[in-house]
C-alpha positions as CSV (number, residue, x, y, z in Angstrom):
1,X,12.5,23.0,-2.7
2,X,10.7,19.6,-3.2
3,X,12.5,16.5,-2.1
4,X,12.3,13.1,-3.1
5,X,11.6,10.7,-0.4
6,X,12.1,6.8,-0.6
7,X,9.5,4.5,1.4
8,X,9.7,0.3,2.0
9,X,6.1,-0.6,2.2
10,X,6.9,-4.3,2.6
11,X,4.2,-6.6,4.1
12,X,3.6,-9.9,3.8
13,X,0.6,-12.3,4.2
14,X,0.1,-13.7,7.5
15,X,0.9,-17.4,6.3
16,X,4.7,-16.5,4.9
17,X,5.9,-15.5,8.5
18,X,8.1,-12.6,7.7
19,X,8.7,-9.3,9.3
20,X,8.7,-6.6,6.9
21,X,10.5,-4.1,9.5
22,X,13.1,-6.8,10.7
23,X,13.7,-7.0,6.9
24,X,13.8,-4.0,6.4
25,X,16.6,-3.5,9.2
26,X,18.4,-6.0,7.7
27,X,18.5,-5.1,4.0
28,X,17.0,-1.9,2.6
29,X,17.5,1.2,-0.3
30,X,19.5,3.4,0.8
31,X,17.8,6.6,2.9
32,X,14.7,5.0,2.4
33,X,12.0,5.5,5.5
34,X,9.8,2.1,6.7
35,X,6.1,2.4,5.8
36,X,4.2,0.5,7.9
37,X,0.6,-0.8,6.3
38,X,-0.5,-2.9,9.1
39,X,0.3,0.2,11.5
40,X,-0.7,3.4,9.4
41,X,-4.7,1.9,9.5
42,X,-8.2,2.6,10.9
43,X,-7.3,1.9,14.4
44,X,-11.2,2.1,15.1
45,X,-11.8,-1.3,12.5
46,X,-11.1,-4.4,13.6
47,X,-10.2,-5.0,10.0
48,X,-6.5,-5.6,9.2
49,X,-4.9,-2.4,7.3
50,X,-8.0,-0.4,6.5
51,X,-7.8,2.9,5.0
52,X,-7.1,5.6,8.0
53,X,-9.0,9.1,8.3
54,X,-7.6,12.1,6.4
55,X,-6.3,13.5,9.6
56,X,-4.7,10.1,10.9
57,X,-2.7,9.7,7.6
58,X,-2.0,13.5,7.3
59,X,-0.4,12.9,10.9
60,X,1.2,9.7,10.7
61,X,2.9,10.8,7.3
62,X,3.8,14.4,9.0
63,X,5.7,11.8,11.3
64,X,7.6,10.5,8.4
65,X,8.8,13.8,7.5
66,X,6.8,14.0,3.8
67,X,5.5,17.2,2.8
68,X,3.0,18.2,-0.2
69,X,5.2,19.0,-2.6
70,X,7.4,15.9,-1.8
71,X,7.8,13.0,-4.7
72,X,7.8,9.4,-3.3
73,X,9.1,6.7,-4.6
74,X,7.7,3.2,-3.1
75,X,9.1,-0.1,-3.1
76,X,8.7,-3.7,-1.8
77,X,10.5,-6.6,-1.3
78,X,8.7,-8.8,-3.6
79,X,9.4,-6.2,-6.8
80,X,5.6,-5.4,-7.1
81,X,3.1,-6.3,-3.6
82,X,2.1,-4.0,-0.7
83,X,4.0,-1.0,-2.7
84,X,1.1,-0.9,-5.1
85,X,-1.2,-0.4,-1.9
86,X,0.7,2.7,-0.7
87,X,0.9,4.1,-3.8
88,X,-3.2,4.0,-4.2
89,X,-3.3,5.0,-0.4
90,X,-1.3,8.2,-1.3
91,X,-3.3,8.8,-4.3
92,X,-7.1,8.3,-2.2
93,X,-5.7,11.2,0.2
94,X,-4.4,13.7,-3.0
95,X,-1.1,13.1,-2.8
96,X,-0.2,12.1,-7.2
97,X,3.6,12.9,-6.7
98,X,4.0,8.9,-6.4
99,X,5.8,6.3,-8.3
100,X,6.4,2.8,-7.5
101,X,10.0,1.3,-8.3
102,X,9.4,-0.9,-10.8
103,X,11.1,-4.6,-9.5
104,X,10.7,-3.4,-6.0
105,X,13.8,-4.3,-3.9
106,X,14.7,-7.5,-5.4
107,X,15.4,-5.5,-9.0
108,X,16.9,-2.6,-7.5
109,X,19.6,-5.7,-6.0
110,X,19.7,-7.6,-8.3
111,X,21.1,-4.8,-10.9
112,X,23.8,-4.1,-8.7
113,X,23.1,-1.3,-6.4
114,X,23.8,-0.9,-2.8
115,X,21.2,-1.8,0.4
116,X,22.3,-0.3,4.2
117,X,22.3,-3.6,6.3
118,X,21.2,-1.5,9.6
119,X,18.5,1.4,9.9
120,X,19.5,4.8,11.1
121,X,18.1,5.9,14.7
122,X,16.3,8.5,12.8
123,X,14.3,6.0,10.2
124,X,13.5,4.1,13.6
125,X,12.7,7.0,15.1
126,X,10.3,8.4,12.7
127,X,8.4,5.0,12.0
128,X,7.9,4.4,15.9
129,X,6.5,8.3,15.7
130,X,4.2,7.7,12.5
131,X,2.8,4.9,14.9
132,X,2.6,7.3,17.5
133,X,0.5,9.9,15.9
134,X,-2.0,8.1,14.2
135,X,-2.8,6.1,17.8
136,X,-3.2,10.0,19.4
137,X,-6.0,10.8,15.9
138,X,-7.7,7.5,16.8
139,X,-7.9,8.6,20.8
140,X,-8.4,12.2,20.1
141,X,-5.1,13.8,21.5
142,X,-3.2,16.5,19.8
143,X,-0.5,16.4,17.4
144,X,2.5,17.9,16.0
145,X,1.4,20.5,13.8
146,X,1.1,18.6,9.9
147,X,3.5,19.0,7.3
148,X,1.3,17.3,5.4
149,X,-2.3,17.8,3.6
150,X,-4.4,15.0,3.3
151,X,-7.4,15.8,0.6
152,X,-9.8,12.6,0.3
153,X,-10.7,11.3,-2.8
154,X,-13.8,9.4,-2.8
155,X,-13.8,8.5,-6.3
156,X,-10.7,6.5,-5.7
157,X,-12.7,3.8,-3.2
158,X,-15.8,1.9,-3.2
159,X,-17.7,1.3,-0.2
160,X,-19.4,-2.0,0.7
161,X,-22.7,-0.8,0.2
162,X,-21.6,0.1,-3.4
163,X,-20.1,-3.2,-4.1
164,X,-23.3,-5.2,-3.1
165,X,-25.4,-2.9,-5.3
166,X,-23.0,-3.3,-8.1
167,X,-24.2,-7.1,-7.8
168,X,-27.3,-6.1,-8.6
169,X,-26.4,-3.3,-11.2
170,X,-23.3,-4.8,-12.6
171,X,-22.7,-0.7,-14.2
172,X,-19.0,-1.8,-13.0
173,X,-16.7,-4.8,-13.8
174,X,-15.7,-6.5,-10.2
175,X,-12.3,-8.0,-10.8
176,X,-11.1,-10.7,-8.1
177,X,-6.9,-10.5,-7.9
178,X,-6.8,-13.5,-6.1
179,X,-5.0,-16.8,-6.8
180,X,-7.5,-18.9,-8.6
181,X,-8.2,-21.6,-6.4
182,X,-8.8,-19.1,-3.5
183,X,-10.9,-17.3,-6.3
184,X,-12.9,-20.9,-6.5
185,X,-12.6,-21.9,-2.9
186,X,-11.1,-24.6,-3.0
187,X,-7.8,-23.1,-1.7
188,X,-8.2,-22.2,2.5
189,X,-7.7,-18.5,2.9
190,X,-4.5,-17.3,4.6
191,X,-6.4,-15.5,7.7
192,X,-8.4,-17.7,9.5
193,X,-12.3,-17.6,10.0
194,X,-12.5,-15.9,6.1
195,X,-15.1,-17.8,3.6
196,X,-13.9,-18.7,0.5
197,X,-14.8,-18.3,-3.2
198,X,-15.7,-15.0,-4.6
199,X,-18.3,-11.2,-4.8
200,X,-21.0,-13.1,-7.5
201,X,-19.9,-11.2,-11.1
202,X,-16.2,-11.4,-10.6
203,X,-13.7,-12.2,-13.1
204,X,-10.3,-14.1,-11.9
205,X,-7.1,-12.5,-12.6
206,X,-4.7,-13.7,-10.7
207,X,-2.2,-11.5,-9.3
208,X,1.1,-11.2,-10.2
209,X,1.2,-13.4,-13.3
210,X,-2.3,-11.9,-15.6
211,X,-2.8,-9.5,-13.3
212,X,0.5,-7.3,-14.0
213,X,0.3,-8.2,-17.6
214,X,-3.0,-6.5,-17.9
215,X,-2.2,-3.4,-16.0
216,X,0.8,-3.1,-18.4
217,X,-1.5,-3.7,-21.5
218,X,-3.8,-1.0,-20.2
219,X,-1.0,1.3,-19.0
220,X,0.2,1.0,-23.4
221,X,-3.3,1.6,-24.1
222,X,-3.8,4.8,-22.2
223,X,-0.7,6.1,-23.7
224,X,-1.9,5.5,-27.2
225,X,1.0,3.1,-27.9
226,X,0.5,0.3,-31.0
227,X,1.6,-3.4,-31.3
């Protein structure tokens, strides 16, 4: 029988000093599992958090204890951040049995319902072993047979190739989620040694302020909805 499985996917930018898994020892839904972005990643890019292979994500979330025919429900501690990543990194590897909690952890507080101050040895447990078997992918040891299926979707990600042509071709809209002076450079970026400004074509829409509004226009639009 399919289970519904809770994940914290907080992260934070580099320049707000917080620990997403100290936090979430501290403070967290109840039964939910830690999902950790900076950890569940190409281990072969010297990128931050870049998308893993198939069989790295298929292990690490095997680790976690999530099957196929799981639902997930992700959450932040913002209300609406890093969650939105791991529900798109879900979707790129198949998995469309995943919702994000709209409000995130700060909602889900502030309306009243209980967070477990202390993580279970098992939560710690399986986090440390989602670590665990994506590092074994990357160096090519075996793992635990997979309870789940990755199944890539390549329509779901654009390569860097694809955005340079798109300069050129501008078939697609580039959008830039940035805050606007970082969009314009005149803001420093909050990892050093990274240029600012912007991809030449992009339009600005600042995430969470326009950015959230339009996704929630769109979201009406798709359903049909009026007004």
């Amino acid at each position: 029988m399919p289970d519904k499985e809770v994940l914290d996917a907080s992260w934070y930018m580099p320049d707000e000093k917080r620990n997403p898994l100290q936090e979430y020892q501290m403070a967290h839904i109840p039964g939910a599992l830690f999902f950790d972005v900076d950890g569940i990643s190409d281990r072969n890019s010297s990128l931050p958090h870049m998308l893993p292979s198939e069989d790295a994500f298929a292990a690490a979330v095997s680790a976690l204890g999530i099957q196929n025919q799981d639902g997930v429900i992700v959450y932040d501690g913002k209300g609406l951040f890093s969650a939105a990543r791991v529900w798109w990194m879900f979707r790129v590897f198949g998995h469309d049995r995943i919702w994000v909690l709209d409000g995130g952890l700060p909602r889900w507080r502030a309306s009243g319902y209980d967070v477990e101050s202390s993580a279970s040895d098992d939560s710690i447990l399986k986090a440390s072993a989602a670590s665990e078997a994506i590092e074994k992918v990357y160096q090519g040891k075996a793992v635990v047979p997979t309870s789940f299926q990755a199944r890539f979707q390549p329509h779901l990600i654009w390569s860097l190739e694809q955005v340079k042509e798109n300069i050129e071709e501008r078939t697609h809209q580039h959008i830039d989620a940035r805050s606007k002076p970082r969009f314009d450079g005149i803001a420093p970026e909050p990892r050093k040694g990274v240029r600012g400004g912007h991809v030449p074509g992009s339009k600005c829409i600042p995430f969470p302020k326009d950015f959230v509004f339009v996704v929630k226009i769109w979201i009406l639009h798709d359903n049909g909805a009026k007004g």
